[in-house]
C-alpha positions, -999 to 999 in steps of 0.1 A, spaced: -226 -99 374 -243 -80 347 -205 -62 347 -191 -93 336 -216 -105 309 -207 -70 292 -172 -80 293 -176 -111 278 -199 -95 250 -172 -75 242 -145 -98 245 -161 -125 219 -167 -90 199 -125 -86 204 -119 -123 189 -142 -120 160 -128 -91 150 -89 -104 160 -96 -134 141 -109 -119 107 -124 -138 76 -89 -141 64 -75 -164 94 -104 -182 85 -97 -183 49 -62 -197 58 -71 -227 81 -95 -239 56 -75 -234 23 -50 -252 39 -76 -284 55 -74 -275 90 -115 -276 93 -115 -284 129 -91 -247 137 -113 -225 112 -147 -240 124 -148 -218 151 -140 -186 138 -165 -196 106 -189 -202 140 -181 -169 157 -186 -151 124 -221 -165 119 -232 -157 153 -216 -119 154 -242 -90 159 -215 -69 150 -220 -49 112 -190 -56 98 -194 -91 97 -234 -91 77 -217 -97 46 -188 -123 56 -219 -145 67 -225 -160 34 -192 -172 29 -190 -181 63 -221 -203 60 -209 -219 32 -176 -226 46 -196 -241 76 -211 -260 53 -184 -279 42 -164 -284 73 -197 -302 89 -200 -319 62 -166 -331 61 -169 -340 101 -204 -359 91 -223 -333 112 -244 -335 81 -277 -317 100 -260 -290 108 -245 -289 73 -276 -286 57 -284 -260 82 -257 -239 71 -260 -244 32 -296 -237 41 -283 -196 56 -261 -191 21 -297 -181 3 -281 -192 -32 -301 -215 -54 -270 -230 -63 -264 -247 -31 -293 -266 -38 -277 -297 -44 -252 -296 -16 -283 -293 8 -298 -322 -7 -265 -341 -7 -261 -331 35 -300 -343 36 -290 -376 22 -262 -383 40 -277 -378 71 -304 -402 62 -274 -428 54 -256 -417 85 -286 -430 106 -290 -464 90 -258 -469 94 -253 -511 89 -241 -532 118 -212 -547 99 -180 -565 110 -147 -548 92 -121 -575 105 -95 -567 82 -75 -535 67 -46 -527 43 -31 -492 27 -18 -502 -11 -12 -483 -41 -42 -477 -63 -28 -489 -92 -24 -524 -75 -48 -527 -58 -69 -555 -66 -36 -577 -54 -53 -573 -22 -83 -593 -30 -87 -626 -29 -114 -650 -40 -121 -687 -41 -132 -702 -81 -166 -701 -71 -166 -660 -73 -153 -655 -101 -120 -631 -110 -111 -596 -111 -86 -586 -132 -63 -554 -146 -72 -554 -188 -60 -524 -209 -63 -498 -176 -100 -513 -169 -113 -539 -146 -132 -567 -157 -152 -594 -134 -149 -630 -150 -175 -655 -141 -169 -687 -124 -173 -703 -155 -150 -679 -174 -179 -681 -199 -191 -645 -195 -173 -609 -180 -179 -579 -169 -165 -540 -171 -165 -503 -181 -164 -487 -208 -163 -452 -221 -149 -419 -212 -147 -410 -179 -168 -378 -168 -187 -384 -201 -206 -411 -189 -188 -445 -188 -215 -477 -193 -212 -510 -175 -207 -540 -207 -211 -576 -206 -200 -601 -233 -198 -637 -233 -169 -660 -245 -171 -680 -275 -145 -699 -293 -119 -686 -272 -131 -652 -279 -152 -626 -264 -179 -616 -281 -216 -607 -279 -211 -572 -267 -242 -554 -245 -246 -529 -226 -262 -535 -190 -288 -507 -196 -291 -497 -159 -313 -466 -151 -288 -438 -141 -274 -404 -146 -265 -395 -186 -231 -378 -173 -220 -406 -143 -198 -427 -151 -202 -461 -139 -174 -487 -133 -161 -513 -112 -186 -536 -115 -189 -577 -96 -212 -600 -103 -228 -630 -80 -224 -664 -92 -263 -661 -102 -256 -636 -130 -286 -614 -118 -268 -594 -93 -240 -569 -99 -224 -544 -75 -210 -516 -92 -196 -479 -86 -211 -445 -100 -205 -410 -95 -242 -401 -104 -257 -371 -87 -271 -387 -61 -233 -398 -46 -225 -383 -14 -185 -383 -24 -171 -388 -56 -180 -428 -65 -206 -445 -45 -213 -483 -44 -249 -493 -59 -267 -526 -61 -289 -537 -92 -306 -566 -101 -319 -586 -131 -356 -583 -139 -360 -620 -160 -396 -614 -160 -394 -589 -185 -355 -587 -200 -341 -553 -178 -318 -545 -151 -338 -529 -118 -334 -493 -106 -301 -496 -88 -299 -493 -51 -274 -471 -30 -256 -490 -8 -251 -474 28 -225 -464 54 -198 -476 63 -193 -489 28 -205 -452 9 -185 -420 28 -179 -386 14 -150 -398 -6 -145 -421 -34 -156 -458 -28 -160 -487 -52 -150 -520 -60 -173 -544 -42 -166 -579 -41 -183 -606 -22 -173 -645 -18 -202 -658 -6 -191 -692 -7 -162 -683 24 -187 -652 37 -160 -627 31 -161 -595 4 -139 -563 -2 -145 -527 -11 -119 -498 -18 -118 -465 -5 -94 -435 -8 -107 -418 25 -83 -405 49 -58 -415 21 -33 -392 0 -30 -389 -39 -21 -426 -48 -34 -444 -18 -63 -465 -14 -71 -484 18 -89 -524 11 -114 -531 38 -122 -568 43 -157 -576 65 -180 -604 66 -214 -598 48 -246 -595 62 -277 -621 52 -296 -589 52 -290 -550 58 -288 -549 97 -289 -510 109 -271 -505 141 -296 -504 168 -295 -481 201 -265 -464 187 -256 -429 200 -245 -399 172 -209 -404 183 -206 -443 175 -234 -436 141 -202 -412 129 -175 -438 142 -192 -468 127 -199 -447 99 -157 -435 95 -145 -463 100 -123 -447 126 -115 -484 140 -124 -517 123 -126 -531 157 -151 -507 169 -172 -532 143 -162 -567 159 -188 -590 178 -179 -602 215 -154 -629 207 -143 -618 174 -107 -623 166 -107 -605 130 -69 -614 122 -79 -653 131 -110 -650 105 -92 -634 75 -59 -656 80 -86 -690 81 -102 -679 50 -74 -667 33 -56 -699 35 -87 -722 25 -89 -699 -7 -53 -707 -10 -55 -745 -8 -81 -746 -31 -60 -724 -56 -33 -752 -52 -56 -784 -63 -73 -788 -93 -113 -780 -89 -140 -791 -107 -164 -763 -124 -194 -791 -123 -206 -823 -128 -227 -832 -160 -230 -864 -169 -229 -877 -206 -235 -912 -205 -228 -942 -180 -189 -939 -188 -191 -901 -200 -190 -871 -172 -175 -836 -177 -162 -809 -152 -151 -781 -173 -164 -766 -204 -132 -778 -221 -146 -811 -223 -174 -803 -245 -165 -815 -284 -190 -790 -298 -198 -754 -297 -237 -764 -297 -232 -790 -269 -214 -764 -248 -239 -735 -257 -268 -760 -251 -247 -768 -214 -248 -730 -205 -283 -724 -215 -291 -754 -188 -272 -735 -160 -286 -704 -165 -323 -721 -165 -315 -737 -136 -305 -705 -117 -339 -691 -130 -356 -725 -117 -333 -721 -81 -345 -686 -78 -380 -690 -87 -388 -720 -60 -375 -697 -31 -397 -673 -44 -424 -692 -42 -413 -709 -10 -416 -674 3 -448 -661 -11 -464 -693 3 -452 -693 40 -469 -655 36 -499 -668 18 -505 -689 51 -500 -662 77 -522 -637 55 -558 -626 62 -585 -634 37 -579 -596 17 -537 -603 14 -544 -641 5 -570 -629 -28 -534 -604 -39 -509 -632 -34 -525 -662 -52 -522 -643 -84 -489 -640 -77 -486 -677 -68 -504 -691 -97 -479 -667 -120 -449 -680 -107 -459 -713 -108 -468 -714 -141 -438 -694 -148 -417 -722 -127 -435 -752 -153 -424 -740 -184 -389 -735 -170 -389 -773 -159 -400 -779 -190 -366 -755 -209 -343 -772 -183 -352 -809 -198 -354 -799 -231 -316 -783 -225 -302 -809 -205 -317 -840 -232 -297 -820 -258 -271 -811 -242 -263 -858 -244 -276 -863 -275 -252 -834 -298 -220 -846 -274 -227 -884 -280 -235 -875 -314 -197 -860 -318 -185 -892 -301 -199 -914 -327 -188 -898 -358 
């Protein structure tokens, strides 16, 4: 026995030394990580002399190809061996992917498609409700519901591009400002979607904390006191270790898009459709294997509930979208006076009535908001010991107050509003 543990000591001896650093060099140069990992591996774990000063490359090869496989533990493990302070932040990526990795969100991809970047937002499609996305001067720009107000990039890329807003006015767009969301002074941010309440935006950025090159981030609108909200990093499967971005939800038909260039060459992006989540729902019980799967994407149907027919559930929505593109539709319903209601902001015969009309909307977003707030802090405030219910009914008495003089903005807005547009009528 102990005859043939000597042989095999020096027979894994034989192949480290028969398949040298530069075979290694070769299959990884070349993207064959899965051939080169285990010579990288053999290299690492050599007693032999020769070898002590391949190990640093080695480990940081290693580092890489685990990261590339989302073995991200043992990638950090291996940047960990280089002993180079500038490995730093690839440890602290592999450290944060693995935290992502194992949240990975229980969402259902039911649909897939392989286009040309440079087309392809042709492959999303949204009801009025959402909004548009649209191709303007080699930048894309969201455009509310109202068409009243858009969305989109600007700068130089890799010198820190800002996310812009501006509001439409006469037919023109004007009001230029910066959304000043907290991030990186070199990422460049971009892509950016907004929900129908105006307070949340999904956006892309290549900040340092990204695991690939663009990640997707959430931010809200802080009305309280006029500022956007740290944004949040969204998790796997929609972030990976290669560029993602271009989020866009339809809440109204419960379907949204993102874009993605993994797996894809120079030119290619792939469009996943899935049906969002009321809330981020981790995948529970899941073993590594499926967490890596499910995190992949290495089937959409690997995502689908017992019963789901994805194919059915895009085709459904697609064609109500489609229907509703073919008939007029009205923005809203305002009435003016007992023989006077409008639909669309083209009905308004004044700037100041229309300005007046869009100040109402957004108070009445604030007001929507602000009761389910305080719908929620109350049902809490009931099911709260005597020390939780003393913190919350500050809170309560705040919002409240806040929620009075709001009432008191939207009838002020909304008694305007008639007055200037029966004024107009008059004269």
């Amino acid at each position: 026995m102990k005859y043939f543990i000597s042989f095999c000591i020096l027979f894994s001896s034989w192949t480290v030394q028969s398949q040298s650093i530069e075979d290694a060099r070769k299959l990884y140069s070349e993207g064959n990580y899965k051939e080169a990992l285990p010579v990288y591996e053999a290299i690492v774990q050599s007693t032999a002399k020769k070898t002590a000063g391949q190990k640093p490359e080695a480990y940081r090869a290693l580092g890489y190809i685990y990261y590339r496989l989302y073995e991200f533990e043992k990638s950090a493990e291996a940047y960990n061996q280089v002993g180079a302070a500038e490995v730093k932040p690839l440890i602290e990526r592999s450290e944060r992917a693995a935290r992502m990795l194992s949240r990975c969100e229980d969402i259902q991809l039911i649909d897939s498609v392989i286009v040309d970047k440079e087309s392809f937002l042709n492959a999303y499609l949204l009801s009025s409700e959402s909004g548009r996305l649209e191709k303007d001067n080699h930048r894309i720009v969201y455009i509310n519901p109202l068409c009243d107000k858009r969305y989109f990039a600007d700068g130089k890329a890799k010198q820190g591009k800002r996310l812009y807003s501006e509001i439409r006015l006469q037919e023109e767009w004007t009001d230029r400002k910066m959304m000043d969301v907290p991030t990186d002074s070199l990422a460049d941010n971009d892509y950016p979607f907004a929900l129908p309440d105006g307070l949340t935006v999904y956006y892309a950025s290549n900040n340092p904390s990204s695991i690939g090159g663009y990640d997707l981030f959430i931010t809200r609108y802080n009305l309280n006191n006029d500022t956007w909200l740290a944004p949040n990093q969204m998790g796997m499967p929609f972030n990976s270790i290669a560029n993602d971005y271009m989020l866009a939800v339809d809440e109204e038909n419960r379907i949204g898009y993102f874009a993605t260039d993994r797996f894809q060459p120079e030119g290619k992006v792939i469009v996943y459709t899935f049906i969002p989540n009321e809330a981020v729902t981790p995948l529970e019980n899941a073993d590594k294997r499926t967490l890596i799967r499910r995190a992949k994407i290495t089937s959409i149907r690997d995502s689908w509930k017992p019963g789901m027919n994805g194919r059915a559930y895009v085709d459904n929505i697609r064609q109500t979208i489609l229907n509703e593109q073919a008939e007029p539709v009205q923005d809203f319903t305002f009435v003016i006076d007992d023989r006077t209601v409008y639909h669309f902001l083209g009905d308004f015969q004044t700037d100041a009535g229309k300005q007046a009309f869009m100040k109402w909307q957004e108070v009445k977003t604030s007001i929507d908001r602000l009761e389910e707030e305080l719908d929620a802090l109350r049902l809490e405030y009931l099911n709260a010991d005597t020390h939780k219910k003393q913190s919350l009914s500050a809170g309560i008495v705040s919002k409240e107050s806040s929620l009075e003089n709001l009432y008191a903005q939207y009838e002020w807005f909304e008694k305007n509003v008639r007055n200037m547009e029966i004024k107009s009528k008059k004269e």
